[in-house]
C-alpha positions in Angstrom: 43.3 10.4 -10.9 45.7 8.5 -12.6 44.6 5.2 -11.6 40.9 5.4 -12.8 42.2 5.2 -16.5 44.6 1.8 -15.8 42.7 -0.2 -13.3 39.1 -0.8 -12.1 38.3 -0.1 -9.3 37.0 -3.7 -7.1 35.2 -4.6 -4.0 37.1 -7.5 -2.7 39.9 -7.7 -0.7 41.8 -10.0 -3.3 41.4 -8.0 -6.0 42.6 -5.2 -4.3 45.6 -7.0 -3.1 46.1 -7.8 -7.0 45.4 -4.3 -7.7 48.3 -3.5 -5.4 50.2 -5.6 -6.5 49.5 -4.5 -10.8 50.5 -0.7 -9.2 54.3 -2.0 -8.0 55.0 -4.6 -10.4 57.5 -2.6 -12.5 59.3 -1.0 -9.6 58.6 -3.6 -6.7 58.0 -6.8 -8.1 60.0 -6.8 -11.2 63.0 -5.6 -9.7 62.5 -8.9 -6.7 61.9 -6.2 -3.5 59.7 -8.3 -1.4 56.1 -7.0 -0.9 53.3 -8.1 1.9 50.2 -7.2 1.7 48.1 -8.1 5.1 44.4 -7.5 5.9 42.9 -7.7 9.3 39.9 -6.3 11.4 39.5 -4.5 14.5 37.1 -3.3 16.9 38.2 -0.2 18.9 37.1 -0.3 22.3 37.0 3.3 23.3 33.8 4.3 20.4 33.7 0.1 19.5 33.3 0.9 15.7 34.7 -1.6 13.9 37.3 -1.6 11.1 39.2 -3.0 8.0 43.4 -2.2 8.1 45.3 -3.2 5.3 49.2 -2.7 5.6 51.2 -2.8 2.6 54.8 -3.6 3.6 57.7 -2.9 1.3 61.0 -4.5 1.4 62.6 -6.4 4.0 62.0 -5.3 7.9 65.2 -7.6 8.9 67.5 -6.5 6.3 71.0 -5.3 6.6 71.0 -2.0 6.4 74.2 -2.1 4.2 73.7 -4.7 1.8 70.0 -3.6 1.1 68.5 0.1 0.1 65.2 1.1 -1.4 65.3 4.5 -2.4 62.0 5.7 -2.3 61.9 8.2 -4.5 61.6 5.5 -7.0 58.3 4.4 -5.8 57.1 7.7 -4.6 54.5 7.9 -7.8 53.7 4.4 -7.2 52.6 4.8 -3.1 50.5 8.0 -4.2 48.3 6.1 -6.8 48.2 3.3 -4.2 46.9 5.6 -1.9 44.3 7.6 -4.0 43.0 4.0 -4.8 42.4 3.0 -1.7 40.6 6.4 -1.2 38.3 5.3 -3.3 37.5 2.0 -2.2 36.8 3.9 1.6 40.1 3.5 2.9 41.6 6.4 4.9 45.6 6.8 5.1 47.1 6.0 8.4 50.7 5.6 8.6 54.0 5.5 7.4 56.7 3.2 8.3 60.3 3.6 7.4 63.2 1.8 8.7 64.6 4.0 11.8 68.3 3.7 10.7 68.2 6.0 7.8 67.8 8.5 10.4 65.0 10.6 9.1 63.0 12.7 11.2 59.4 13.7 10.2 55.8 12.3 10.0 54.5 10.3 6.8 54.4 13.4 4.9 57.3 14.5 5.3 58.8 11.4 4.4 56.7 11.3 1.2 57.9 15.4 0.6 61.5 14.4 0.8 63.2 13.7 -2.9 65.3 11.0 -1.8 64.7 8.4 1.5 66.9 5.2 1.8 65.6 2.7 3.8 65.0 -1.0 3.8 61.3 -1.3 4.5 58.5 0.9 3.9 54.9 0.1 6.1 51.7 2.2 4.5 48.5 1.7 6.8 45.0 2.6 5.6 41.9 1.4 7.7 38.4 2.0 6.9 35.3 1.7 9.0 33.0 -1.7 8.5 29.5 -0.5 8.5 27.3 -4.1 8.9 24.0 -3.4 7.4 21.3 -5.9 7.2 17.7 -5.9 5.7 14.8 -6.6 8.2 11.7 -7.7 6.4 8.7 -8.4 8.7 7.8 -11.6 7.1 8.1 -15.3 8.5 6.8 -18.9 7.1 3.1 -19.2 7.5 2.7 -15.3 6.9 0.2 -13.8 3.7 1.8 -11.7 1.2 0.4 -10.3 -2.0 1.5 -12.1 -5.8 0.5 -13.0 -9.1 0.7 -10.8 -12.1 -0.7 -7.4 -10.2 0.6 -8.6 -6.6 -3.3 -9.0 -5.4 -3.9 -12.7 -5.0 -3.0 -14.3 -1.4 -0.2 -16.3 -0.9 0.7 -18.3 2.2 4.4 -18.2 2.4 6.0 -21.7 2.5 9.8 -20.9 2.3 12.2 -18.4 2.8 15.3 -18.1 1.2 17.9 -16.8 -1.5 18.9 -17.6 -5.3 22.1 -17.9 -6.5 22.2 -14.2 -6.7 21.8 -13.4 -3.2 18.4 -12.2 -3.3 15.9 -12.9 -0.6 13.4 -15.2 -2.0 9.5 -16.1 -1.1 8.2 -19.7 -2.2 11.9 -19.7 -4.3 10.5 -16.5 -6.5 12.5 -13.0 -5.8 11.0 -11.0 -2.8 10.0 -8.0 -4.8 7.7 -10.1 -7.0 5.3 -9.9 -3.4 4.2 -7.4 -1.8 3.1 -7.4 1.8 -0.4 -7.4 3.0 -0.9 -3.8 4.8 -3.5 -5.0 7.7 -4.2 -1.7 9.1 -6.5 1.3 7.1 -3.9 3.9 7.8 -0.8 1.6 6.3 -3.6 1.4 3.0 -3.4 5.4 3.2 0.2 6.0 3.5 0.8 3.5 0.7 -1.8 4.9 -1.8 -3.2 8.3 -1.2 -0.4 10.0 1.0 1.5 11.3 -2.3 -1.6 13.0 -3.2 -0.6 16.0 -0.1 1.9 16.9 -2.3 -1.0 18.8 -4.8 -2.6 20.2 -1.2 -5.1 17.5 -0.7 -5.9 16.3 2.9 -6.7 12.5 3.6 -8.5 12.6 6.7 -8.5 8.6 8.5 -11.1 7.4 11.3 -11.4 3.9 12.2 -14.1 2.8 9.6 -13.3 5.2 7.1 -11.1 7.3 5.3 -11.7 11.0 3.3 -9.9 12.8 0.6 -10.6 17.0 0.2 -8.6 19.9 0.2 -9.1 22.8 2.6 -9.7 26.5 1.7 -7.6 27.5 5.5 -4.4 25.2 5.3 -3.4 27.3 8.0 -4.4 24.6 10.6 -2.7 21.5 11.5 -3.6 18.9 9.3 -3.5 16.1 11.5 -6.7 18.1 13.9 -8.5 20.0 10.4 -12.3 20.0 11.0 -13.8 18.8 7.8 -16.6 21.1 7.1 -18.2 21.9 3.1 -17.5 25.6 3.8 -13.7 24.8 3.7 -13.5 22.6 0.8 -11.7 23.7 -2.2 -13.5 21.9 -5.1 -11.5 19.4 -7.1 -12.0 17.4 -10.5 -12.7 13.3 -9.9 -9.9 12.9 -12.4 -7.1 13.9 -10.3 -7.5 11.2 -7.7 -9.3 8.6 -10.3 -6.4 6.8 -10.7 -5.3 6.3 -6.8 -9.2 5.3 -6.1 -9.1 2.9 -8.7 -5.9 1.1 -8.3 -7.6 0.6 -4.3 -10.4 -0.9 -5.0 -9.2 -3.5 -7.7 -6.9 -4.9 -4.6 -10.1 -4.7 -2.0 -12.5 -5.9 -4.8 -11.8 -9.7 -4.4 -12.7 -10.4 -0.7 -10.2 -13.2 -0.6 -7.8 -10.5 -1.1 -8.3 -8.2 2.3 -9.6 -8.5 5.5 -11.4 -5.0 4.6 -14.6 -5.0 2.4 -16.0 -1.3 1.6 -19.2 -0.8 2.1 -20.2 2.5 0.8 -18.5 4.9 -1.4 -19.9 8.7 -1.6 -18.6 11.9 -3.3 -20.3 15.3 -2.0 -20.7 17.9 -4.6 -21.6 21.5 -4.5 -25.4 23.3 -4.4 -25.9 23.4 -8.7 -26.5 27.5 -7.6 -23.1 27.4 -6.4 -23.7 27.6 -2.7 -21.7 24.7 -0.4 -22.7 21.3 -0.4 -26.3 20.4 1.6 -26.4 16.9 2.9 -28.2 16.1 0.0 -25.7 16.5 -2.2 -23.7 13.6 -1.0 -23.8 11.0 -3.8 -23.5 7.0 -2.6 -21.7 5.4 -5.8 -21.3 1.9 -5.9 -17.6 0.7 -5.7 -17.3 -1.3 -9.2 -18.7 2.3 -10.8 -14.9 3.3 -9.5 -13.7 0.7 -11.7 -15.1 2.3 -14.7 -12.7 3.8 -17.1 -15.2 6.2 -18.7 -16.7 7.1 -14.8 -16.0 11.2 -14.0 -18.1 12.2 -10.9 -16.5 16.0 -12.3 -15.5 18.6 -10.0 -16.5 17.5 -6.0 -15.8 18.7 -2.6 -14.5 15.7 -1.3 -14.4 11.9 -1.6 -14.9 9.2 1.1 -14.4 5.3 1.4 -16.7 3.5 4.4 -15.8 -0.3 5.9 -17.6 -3.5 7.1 
C-alpha cells in the first residue's frame, strides 16, 4: 500500500481533497492539466441509504480533441494510489469517465488495463455510504445522577451540554464523570452481580429481594431454577466479597438510593455436613459487609432483603 508510507490517512473532506491533490501534483498539477475535485450527497430512493460521491475530474471535458491529449498511462500509478486511498477512508470505486472520442471501447477496467489511452478528460467516481449515528442518553435537566469522587453522592442535573471537545457534558463536567441512578432492583443486578454467571453462579431477583447461589443441576433454566439447600453447590464468601461490598457502600447513604436493605443473611451448611436447616441461616448486619477482614467462609448462598 504505497500510499500508507507518504501520506496520512484524514477524516475530512478537505484534507482528502488536498490529499488528492499531493498524489497528482507531479504529473497533474505541475505539468498545468486542470483537476476538479467535487463532493456531494445523495439519498437513493429505491433502499433510501444515503451517500458521499466524490468525482475527481482530470483535464478539460470541453477541450479540443486536437490541440489537447492526456495520455493516461502517465497517471495510471497515480489513479491506483488515489483509489486504494480512498478504500481506506470507506469509499468504494464507481466509475470511469474518458472522453468518447478516443474511441475506446471497454468498462473502467479495461481502460485502466490498456498501456496507452489518449483522451482529454478523465472522471473517477467513488461514493461511500453515510451511516448517521447518534448517542441516546436517558437523561434530561431536573434528572438525579450519581458524582463525586466514587460516583455515589446525588446530583440534580442543572445543564446539559458539550466542551470544546465535543463531549456531552452534565453541570459543564464530562458525562462519564456521572453515572446514572439505576431505579429498579433488577438494573442493580445486571449492573453488579450479572458477571458473576460467568463462574456458574445464579442471581435469583424477586420484588423485595435478590439471591446469589450456584446450583448442583444447571440443567434447568435459570430464569424458573427452584432454590432449594439440596441443590446448592457451596461457595467461599470471598469470591462474591468484592461485588457485595462495592453494593452496599452506594446503598449505605440513604440519600443515595431510593432502596434501604433491611436484612442481609448467608445460609451455611449442617457443621456434620448434611444441607443447610433453617437454622443455619445467618442475619448479618450490612456495615459487617463493609468489613475488610469479614469472611462468612464457604456458604450455600447469599441474599439481600428491602424496605
Amino acid at each position: 500500500m504505497k500510499f500508507l508510507r507518504s501520506y496520512k490517512i484524514f477524516e475530512s473532506v478537505d484534507e482528502i481533497k488536498s490529499t488528492i491533490e499531493d498524489i497528482l501534483r507531479d504529473n497533474i498539477l505541475d505539468r498545468d492539466i486542470p483537476l476538479k475535485i467535487h463532493v456531494r450527497n445523495y439519498t437513493t430512493i429505491a433502499d433510501n441509504k444515503k451517500y458521499e460521491v466524490i468525482k475527481i475530474q482530470i483535464g478539460d471535458e470541453f477541450a479540443d480533441f486536437d490541440d489537447f491529449i492526456i495520455n493516461v498511462n502517465d497517471i495510471k500509478e497515480d489513479i491506483l494510489t488515489i483509489t486504494e486511498y480512498l478504500s481506506s477512508e470507506n469509499y468504494e470505486y464507481q466509475t470511469f469517465g474518458y472522453d468518447s472520442r478516443s474511441d475506446i471501447i471497454g468498462d473502467a477496467g479495461d481502460v485502466m488495463k490498456t498501456d496507452s489511452i489518449e483522451t482529454t478528460y478523465l472522471s473517477l467516481f467513488y461514493k461511500k455510504e453515510i451511516i448517521e449515528e447518534s448517542i441516546k442518553v436517558p437523561i434530561e435537566i431536573g434528572d438525579t445522577v450519581l458524582g463525586g469522587r466514587f460516583k455515589n453522592k446525588r446530583l440534580i442535573i442543572k445543564k446539559i451540554g458539550k466542551n470544546k471537545k465535543g463531549d456531552i457534558t452534565i453541570n459543564d463536567k464530562p458525562l462519564l464523570k456521572y453515572r446514572i441512578v439505576k431505579e429498579s432492583l433488577q438494573e442493580d443486578v445486571d449492573y453488579y452481580f450479572r458477571h458473576l454467571e460467568d463462574d456458574n453462579f445464579v442471581i435469583q431477583t424477586e420484588n423485595d429481594y435478590f439471591r446469589i447461589f450456584k446450583p448442583i443441576n444447571q440443567s434447568n433454566n435459570r430464569g424458573s431454577l427452584v432454590y432449594s439447600y439440596s441443590n446448592c453447590n457451596t461457595f467461599q464468601w470471598s469470591e462474591i466479597a468484592g461485588e457485595v461490598s462495592r453494593y452496599v457502600i452506594e446503598l449505605d447513604d440513604s440519600e443515595n438510593s431510593e432502596k434501604s436493605i433491611e436484612y442481609t443473611y448467608i445460609v451455611k451448611r449442617e457443621d456434620d455436613g448434611f444441607y443447610a436447616a433453617a437454622s443455619n441461616r445467618k442475619q448479618i448486619h450490612p456495615q459487617m459487609l463493609l468489613d475488610e477482614t469479614f469472611d462468612a467462609g464457604e456458604i450455600l448462598s447469599f441474599t439481600i432483603g428491602f424496605k
